[in-house]
N, C-alpha and C positions, 0 to 999 in steps of 0.2 A: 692346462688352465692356470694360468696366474695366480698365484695366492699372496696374501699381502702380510707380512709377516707384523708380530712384535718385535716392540723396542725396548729391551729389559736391559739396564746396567752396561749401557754403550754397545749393546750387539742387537743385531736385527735379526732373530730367531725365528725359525718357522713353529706354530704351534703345536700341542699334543693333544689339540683336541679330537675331538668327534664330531663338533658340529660347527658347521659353517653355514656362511648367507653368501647367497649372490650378488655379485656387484654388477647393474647392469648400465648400458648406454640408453637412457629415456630415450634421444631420439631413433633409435631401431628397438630398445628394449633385448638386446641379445646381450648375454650375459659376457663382461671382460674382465671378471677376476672374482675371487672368493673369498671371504674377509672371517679370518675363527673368532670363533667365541671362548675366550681366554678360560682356561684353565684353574680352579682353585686355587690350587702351586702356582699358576703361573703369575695370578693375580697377587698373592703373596710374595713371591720373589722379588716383582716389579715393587711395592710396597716396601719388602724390608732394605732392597737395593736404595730406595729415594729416602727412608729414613737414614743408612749407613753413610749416605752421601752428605746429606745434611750438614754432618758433625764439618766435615770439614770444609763445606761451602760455603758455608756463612761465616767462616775465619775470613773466606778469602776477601783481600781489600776491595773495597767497594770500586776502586778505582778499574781495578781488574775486571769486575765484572761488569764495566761498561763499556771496556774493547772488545768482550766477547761480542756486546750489542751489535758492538759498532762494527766488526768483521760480518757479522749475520745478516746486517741491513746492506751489507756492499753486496753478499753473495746472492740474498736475495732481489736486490738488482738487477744484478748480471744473468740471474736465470729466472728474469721474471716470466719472457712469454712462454718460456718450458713451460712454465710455473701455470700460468694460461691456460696454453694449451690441455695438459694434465687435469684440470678442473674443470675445463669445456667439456670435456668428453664423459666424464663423470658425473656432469650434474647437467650437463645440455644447455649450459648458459651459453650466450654468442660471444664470440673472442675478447670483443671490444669491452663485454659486463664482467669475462671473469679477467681480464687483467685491472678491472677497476677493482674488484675483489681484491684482487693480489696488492696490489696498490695501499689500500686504504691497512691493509694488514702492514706492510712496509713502515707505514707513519707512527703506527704505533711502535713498533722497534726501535724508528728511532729516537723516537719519545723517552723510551727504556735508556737509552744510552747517556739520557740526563739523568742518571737516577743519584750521583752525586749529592745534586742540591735536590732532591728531591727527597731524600733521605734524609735532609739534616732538622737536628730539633731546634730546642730555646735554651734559651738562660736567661735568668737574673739574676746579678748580683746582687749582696746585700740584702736579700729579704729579711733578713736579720743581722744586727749587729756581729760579722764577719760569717755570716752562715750563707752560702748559693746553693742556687736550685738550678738545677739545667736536667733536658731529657732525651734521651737516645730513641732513637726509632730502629728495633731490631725485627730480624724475619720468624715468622710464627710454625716453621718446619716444612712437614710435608702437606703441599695441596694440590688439588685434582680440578681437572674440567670438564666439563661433559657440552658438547659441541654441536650444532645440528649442521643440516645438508645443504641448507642457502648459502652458506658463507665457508666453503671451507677452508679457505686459507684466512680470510679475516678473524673470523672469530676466535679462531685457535690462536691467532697470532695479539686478540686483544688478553689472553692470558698468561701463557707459559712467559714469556719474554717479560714483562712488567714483573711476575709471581720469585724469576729467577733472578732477576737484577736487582731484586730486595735481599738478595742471598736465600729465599724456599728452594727446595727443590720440588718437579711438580711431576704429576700422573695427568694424561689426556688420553680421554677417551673421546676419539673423534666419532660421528654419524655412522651406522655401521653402509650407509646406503653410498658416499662417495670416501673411502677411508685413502685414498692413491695420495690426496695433495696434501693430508696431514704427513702421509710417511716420507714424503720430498721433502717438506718442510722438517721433519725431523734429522733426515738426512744429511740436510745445509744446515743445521744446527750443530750438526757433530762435526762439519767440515769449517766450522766456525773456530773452532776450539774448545768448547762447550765440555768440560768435564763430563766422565763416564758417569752416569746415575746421576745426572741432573736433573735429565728428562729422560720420562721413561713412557710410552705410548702400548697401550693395550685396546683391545678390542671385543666388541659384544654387545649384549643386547640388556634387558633390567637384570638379569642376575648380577652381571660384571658392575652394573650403577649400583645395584646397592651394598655390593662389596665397598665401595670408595664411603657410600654414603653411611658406613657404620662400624668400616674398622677404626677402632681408636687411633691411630697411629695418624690417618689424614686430619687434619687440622682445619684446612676451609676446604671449600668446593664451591665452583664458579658453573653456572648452568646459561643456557640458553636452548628457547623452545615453545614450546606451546603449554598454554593454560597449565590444564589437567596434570601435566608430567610436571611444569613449576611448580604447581603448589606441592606436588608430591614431592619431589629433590625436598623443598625450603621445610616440610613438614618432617622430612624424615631426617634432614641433616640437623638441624636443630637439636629433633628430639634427641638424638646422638653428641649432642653438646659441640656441633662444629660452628663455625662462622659460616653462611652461605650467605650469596646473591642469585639470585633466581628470575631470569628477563626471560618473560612469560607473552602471551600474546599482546595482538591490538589492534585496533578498530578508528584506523586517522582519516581525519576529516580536514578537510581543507576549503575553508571557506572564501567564497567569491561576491565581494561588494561591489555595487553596480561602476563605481567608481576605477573601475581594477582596470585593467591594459586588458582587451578583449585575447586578441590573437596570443599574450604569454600566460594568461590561463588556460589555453584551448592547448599550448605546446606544454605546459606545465602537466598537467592535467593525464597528458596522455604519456608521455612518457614515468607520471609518478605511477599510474594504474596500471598500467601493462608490462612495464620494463622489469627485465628476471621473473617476467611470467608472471608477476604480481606476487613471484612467492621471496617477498623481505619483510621484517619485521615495522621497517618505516614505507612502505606502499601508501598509496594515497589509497581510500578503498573508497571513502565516502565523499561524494563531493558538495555541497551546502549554500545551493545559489540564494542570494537576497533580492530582493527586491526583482526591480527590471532587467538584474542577469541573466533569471532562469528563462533569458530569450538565447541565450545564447546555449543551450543543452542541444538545438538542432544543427549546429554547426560545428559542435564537439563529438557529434555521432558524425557527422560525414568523418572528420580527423583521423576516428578512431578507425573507418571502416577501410582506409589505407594501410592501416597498418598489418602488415604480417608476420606471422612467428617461420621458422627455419633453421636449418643447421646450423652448429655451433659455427662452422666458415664460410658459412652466406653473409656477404657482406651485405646485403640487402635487407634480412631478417632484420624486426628490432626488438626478438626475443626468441626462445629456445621454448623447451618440452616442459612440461609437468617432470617432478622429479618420477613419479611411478605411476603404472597404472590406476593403483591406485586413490594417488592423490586425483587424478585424472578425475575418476567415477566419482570423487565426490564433491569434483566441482561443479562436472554436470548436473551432481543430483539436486544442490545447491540452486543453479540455475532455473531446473524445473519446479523446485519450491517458491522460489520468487515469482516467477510467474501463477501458480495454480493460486499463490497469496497476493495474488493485483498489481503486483509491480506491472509498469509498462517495458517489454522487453522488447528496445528500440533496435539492438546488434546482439544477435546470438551466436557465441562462438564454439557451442557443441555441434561436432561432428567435423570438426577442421581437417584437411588434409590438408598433408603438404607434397608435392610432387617426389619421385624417390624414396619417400622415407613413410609409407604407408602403415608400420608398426609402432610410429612414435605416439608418445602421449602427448598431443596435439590440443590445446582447448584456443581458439579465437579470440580476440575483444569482445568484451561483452559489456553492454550497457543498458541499464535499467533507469529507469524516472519513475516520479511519483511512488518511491518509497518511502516507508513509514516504520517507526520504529518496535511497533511489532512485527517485524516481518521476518524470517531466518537470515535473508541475505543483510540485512541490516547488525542483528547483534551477534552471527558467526563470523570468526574472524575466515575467511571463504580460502586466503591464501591460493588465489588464482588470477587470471587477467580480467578480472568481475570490477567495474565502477558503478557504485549508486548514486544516483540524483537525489537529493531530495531539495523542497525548495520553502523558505523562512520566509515573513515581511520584513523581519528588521535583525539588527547586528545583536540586537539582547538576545533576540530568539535565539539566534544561531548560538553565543555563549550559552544561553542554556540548554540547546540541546546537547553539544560540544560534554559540559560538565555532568550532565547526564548520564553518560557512556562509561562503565564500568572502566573502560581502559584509558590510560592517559601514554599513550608510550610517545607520540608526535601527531602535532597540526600546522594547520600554516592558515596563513590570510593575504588575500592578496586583495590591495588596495593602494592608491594615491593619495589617502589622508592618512596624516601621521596622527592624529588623535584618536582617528578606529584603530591604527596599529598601536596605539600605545593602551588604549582601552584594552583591547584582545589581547596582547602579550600581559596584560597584570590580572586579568580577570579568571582567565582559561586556567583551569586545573588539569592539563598538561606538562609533563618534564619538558617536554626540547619541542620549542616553537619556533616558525620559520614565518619572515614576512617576506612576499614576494619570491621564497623561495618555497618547494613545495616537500624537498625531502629534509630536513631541518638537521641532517647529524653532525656531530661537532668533529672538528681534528680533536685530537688525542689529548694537546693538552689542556683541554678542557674533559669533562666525563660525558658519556653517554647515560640519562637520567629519564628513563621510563618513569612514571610515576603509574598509582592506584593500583587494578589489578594488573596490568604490561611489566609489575616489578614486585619481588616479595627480597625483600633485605633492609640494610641501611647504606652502606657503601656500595657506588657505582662503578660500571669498567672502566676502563685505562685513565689517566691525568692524572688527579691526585688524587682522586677517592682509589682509585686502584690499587696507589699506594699502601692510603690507611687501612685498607680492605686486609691488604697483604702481611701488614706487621701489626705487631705492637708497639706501645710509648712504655719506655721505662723511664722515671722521675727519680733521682739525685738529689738529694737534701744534702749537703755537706758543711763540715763545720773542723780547722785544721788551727790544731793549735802548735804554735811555737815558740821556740827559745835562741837566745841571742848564740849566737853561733863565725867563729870567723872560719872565713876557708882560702888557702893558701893559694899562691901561684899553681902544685899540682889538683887543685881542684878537690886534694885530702878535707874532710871537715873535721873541727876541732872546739870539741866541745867544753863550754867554762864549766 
């Protein structure tokens, strides 16, 4: 059996533990490799390795550490559909969603590779009669990330690379449920050039997280995940006096004014709710018809009842497995609560096969009307291929249901008046809103900005909040005095 090793101080070591997890394929659920659960020592080592690193990382010129970037983002090119591949099989996403994974993790590296001007501070001269102020932005030592299963190549790649090109060096703890495409990704990091004990990758389950989250030596920690475990990371890292960011679940709504392009809601719509199995942080879950739209819920059920999930290389699929049984049971159970709670379940997708793959964690389209916001399916974030209907008379209503919603991580609105879109984008207590588009995430250099409870911090991932996330501002007051002085052709000085 495969085992997936650590990555302590540029070696990839096999562990000394005792206890391991299985890494399995959702779509058959047979186990392909076994992932430890790091060691006391080993967690230590990895630690004191990224502190001893430090010293001399953050010497290194900034310049320097934007060609490591910039070799990592060619390498991770050149081995993107490996790169693919290796994530399809691990999390059961279809070819085409984990190279868009791989993809989206690429732009931020080389986002990283600007980190030059992304690093520099201010000055003014003069604020006093011959006194300047100008201010450095330095790296704040060692930091960690704690990563989950939908994203494995993006996610890790919205930290280490940003955390490292500030001169940190960092600890990732990736999902312990697909860990293959973080240790590739570490791999092509060291084939980058990437200094030994820069990045150092351990693995495990809460004991190994709250190691990061309470040794003094890490300095921030970067989370992604749900609720429950967010607030725990941002409550515990805190108390421990670190910097965290903590992007926690959410609950997006995407609302449809009668005005909107019927057939690019209907394709919006189904591709935001279903695609990666509905399990991402910006899925469209809830959908919010106004007026004389919610005619069009009967023609977004046929759309949906096309679509099929399948093999990560069925070209045909337009999504993959549940990542575990698991998650599986509790979408269906999810499902069955919605209904016994009055939803209308127009497409029920428990009990899905798929031809060949009889063992996968299968759940269908699924789609509900006339829900209401007390209902489970409405204020669980379900993280399955589940869309809600629900349906408003007017555009206030929808903002106020919208602001309602404990979670602001993304929405969208889809319409042909620019005045509803200029209303909803200033109105909605929302981070990242999309018009006409439905999954609203931004390139890199701009930040990804959950807002409410979808985020516990102040600084968001990668652009420039990632930056400021990353360092510190150190402020320079100076004030130099002198005397008349000649200096010679050798450049000797000579003092009257």
């Amino acid at each position: 059996m495969k085992t997936v090793p650590l990555y302590i101080a540029g070696e990839f070591v096999e562990s000394q533990t005792d206890q391991w997890i299985d890494v399995t394929n959702p779509a058959t659920n047979e186990v392909i490799a076994r992932v430890p659960c790091a060691t006391d020592a080993e967690m230590q080592r990895a630690i004191s390795h990224a502190a001893e690193t430090f010293k001399s990382w953050k010497e290194t010129p900034v310049s320097e550490r934007a060609r490591v970037m910039m070799r990592y983002q060619a390498l991770l090119k050149e081995h993107h559909d490996e790169i693919a591949e290796i994530l399809s099989q691990e999390t059961g996403k279809t070819f085409e969603d984990a190279k868009g994974d791989v993809w989206r993790g690429i732009e931020v590296v080389e986002h990283a590779a600007n980190i030059p001007s992304l690093m520099m501070g201010e000055t003014v001269e003069n604020v006093a009669r011959e006194v300047d102020t100008y201010s450095y932005t330095q790296p704040l030592g060692v930091c960690a990330g704690i990563t989950p299963f939908n994203f494995p190549a993006m996610i890790p790649l919205w930290m280490f690379p940003m955390a490292i090109a500030c001169g940190n060096t960092f600890i990732l703890k990736p999902s312990e449920q697909d860990p293959l495409t973080p240790t590739r990704l570490a791999e092509l990091f060291e084939q980058a050039g990437a200094p030994k004990g820069v990045l150092q990758v351990v693995h495990g389950a809460k004991a190994q997280v709250d190691t990061l989250l309470t040794d003094p030596v890490i300095k921030a920690v970067s989370f992604v995940g749900s609720v429950p475990v967010g607030r725990y990371i941002y409550e515990t890292g805190t108390r421990n006096m670190k910097r965290v960011q903590s992007f926690a679940g959410a609950k997006n709504h995407m609302v449809i004014m009668p005005d909107a392009d019927k057939q690019q809601v209907i394709n919006a719509l189904v591709g935001a709710s279903v695609g990666a199995a509905g399990q991402r942080c910006m899925a469209i879950s809830v959908a919010v018809f106004v007026g004389k739209s919610q005619e069009w819920i009967a023609e977004l059920k046929e759309a949906l009842a096309k679509v099929r999930p399948g093999a990560w290389n069925d070209g045909a699929a337009a999504y993959g497995p549940l990542i575990s049984r698991q998650a599986k049971d509790r979408v269906e159970s999810l499902i069955a609560t919605g209904e016994a709670q009055g939803a209308k379940l127009l497409l029920d997708g428990r009990g899905c096969m798929v031809d060949g793959l009889p063992d996968g964690n299968w759940v269908g389209p699924t789609l509900f009307a006339g829900v209401t916001t007390d209902m489970d399916v409405y204020n669980e974030e379900i993280f399955g291929p589940v869309l809600s209907c629900m349906e408003v008379d007017s555009l206030a209503d929808a903002i106020e249901l919208v602001n309602n919603s404990p979670y602001g991580n993304g929405t969208s609105i889809f319409t042909n008046c620019g005045g509803s879109a200029r209303r909803y984008q200033h109105e909605i207590d929302v981070g990242q809103v999309g018009i006409n588009i439905p999954i609203p995430v931004p390139l890199p250099f701009f930040s990804f900005t959950g807002w409410k409870g979808s985020f516990y911090g102040d600084q968001h991932a990668y652009g420039k909040q990632a930056v400021r996330f990353y360092t510190e501002t150190k402020t320079i007051t100076a004030r130099w005095f002198h005397s008349e002085m000649d200096v010679d052709a050798n450049f000797s000085i000579n003092l009257r």
